[in-house]
C-alpha positions in Angstrom: 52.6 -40.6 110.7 52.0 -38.6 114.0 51.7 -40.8 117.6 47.7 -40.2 116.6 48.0 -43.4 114.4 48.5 -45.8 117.8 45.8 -44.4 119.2 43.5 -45.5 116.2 45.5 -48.7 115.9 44.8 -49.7 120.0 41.4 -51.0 118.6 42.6 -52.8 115.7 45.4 -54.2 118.0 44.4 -54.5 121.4 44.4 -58.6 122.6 46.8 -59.3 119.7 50.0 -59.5 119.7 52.7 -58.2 117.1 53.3 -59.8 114.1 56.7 -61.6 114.1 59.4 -59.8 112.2 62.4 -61.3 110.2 64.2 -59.6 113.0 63.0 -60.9 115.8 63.0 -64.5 114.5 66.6 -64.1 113.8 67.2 -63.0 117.4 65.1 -66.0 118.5 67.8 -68.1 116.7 70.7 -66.3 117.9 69.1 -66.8 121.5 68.6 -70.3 120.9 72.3 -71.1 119.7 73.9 -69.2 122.2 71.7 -71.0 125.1 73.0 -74.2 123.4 76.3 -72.8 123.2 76.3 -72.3 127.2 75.1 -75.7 128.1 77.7 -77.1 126.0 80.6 -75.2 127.3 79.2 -75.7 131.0 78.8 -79.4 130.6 82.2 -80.0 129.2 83.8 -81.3 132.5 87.8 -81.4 131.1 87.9 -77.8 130.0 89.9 -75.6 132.8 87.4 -72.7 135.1 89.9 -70.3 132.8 89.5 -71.5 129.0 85.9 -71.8 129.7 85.0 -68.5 130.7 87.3 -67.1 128.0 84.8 -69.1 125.6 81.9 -67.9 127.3 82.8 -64.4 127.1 83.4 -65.0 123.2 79.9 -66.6 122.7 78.6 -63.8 124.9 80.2 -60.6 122.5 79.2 -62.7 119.5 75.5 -63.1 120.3 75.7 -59.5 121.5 76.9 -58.1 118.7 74.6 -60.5 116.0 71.9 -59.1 118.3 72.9 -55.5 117.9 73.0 -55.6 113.8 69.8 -57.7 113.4 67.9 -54.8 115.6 69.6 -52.7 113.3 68.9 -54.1 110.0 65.1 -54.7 111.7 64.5 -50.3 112.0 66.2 -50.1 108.4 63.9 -52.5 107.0 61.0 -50.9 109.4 61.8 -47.4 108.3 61.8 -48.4 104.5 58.7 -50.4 104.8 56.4 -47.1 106.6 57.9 -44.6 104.0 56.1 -47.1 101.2 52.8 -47.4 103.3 52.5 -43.7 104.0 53.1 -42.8 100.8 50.5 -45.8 99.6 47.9 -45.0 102.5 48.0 -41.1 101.4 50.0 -40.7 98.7 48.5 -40.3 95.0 50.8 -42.2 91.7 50.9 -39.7 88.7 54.4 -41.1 87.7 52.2 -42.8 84.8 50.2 -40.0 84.2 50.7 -37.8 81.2 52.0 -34.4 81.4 48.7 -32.8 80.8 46.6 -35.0 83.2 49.3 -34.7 85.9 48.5 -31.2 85.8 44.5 -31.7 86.3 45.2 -34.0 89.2 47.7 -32.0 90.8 44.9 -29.3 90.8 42.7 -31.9 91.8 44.7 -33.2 94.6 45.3 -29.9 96.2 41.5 -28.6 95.9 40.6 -31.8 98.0 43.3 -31.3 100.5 41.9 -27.5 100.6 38.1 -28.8 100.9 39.6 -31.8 103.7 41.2 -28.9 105.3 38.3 -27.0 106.2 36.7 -29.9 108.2 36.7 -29.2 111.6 34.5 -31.7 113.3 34.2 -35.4 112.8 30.2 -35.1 111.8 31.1 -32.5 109.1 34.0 -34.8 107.5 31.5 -38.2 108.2 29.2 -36.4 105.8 31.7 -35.2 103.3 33.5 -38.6 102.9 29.9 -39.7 102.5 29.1 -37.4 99.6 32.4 -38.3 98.2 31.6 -42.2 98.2 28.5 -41.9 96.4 30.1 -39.8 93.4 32.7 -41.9 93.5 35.7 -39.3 94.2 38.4 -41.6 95.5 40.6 -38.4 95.5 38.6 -36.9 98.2 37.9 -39.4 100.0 41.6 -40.3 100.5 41.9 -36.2 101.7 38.8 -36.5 104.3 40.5 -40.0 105.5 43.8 -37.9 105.8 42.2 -35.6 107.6 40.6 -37.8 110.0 43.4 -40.0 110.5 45.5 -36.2 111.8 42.9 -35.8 114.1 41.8 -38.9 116.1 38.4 -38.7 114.4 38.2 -42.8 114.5 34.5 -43.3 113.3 35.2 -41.8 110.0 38.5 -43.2 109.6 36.7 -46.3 110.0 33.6 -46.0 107.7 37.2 -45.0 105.1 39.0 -48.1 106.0 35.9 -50.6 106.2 35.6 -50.6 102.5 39.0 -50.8 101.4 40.5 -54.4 103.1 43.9 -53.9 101.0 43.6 -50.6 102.6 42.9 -51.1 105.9 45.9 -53.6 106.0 48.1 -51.3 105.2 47.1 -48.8 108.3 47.5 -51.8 110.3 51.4 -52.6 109.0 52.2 -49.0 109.6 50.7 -49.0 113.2 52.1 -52.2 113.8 55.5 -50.6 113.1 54.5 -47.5 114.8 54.0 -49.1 117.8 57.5 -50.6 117.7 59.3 -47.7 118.5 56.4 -45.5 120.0 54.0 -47.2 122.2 55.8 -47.5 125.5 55.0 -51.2 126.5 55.9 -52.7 123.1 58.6 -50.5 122.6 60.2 -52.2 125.6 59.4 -55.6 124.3 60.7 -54.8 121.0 64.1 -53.8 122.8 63.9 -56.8 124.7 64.3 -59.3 122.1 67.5 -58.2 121.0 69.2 -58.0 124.7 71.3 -60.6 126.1 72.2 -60.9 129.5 75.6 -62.0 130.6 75.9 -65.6 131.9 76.9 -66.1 135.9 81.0 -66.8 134.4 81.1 -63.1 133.3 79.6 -61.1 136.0 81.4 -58.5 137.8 83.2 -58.2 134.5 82.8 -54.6 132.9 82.1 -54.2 129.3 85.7 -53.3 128.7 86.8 -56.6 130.4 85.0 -59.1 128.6 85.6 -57.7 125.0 89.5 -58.2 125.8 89.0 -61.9 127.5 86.8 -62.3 124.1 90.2 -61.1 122.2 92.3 -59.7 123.9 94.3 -59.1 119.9 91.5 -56.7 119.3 91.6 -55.2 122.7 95.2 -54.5 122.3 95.1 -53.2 119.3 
């Protein structure tokens, strides 16, 4: 979908906030264990300055790296999931369709997508998804929503959406995940989630430098 679908999703979205994700409750767990992990290692008193920040540095990579696949596995899953809801928002099924009537809907399809086409202002396509509704041509209407949804023409995108709840839903997923990557403010609070910061033992230390304290086997390999 083009950066068009935040713009209709702001209304949908604005004052609430994004929908957890398996991802970011997994990096809520990894933050969790390795804030336990620090008081733990901080407040045992007979471990040497040394052996300590050697530990720290090891829960430090580990949470970073756990961090690192779970955003990872997050866009996968993200990426798969819009693919599905474009192709269910706009998208038309004729795997079950015979040969013959997969023929008269493909010629269908594309005379809608012709007729949807030709809209050029938001009145003109209000009135044609109209005239759909009432003659009950789902296939059209699902061209004029198209249509509307390419071009910021919210009211009619509406008036689509507000009679199709399973519908509607599924716009809302996709901008949710939309917004993810493309809306600049949750974007940022996406990323955040799945940074950690290094602890007070470890700074001053370059990347480089605590990956070899973490193992130094590795690091000379």
């Amino acid at each position: 979908m083009p950066s068009k679908l935040a713009q209709q999703m702001n209304t949908l979205l604005r004052g609430q906030q994004q929908p957890p994700t398996q991802g970011s409750e997994k990096s809520r767990q990894i933050h969790s264990m390795y804030t336990q992990g620090l008081q733990q290692l901080r407040g045992t008193r007979n471990m040497h300055p040394s052996a300590r920040q050697v530990e720290i540095a090891r829960l430090y990579t580990t949470a970073k790296l756990s961090l690192a696949k779970v955003m990872k596995d997050q866009q996968e899953a993200d990426n798969k999931t819009f693919a599905q809801l474009e192709r269910q928002l706009w998208g038309y099924d004729l795997e079950r369709a015979t040969a013959i009537d997969r023929a008269t809907l493909d010629t269908t399809i594309r005379d809608a997508q012709d007729r949807a086409a030709k809209l050029t202002k938001p009145e003109h396509a209000a009135k044609a998804l109209h005239e759909a509704e009432q003659a009950g041509d789902s296939i059209l209407a699902r061209a004029i929503a198209k249509r509307a949804h390419d071009n910021d023409w919210d009211d009619v995108l509406h008036d689509y959406l507000s009679t199709r709840p399973s519908t509607a839903e599924k716009y809302q997923q996709a901008g949710a995940i939309w917004a993810r990557y493309n809306d600049a403010n949750t974007k940022l609070h996406n990323h955040m989630q799945y940074v950690v910061h290094a602890p007070a033992e470890l700074r001053g230390l370059s990347a480089a430098d605590i990956e070899a304290m973490a193992d130094p086997g590795e690091s000379a390999a």
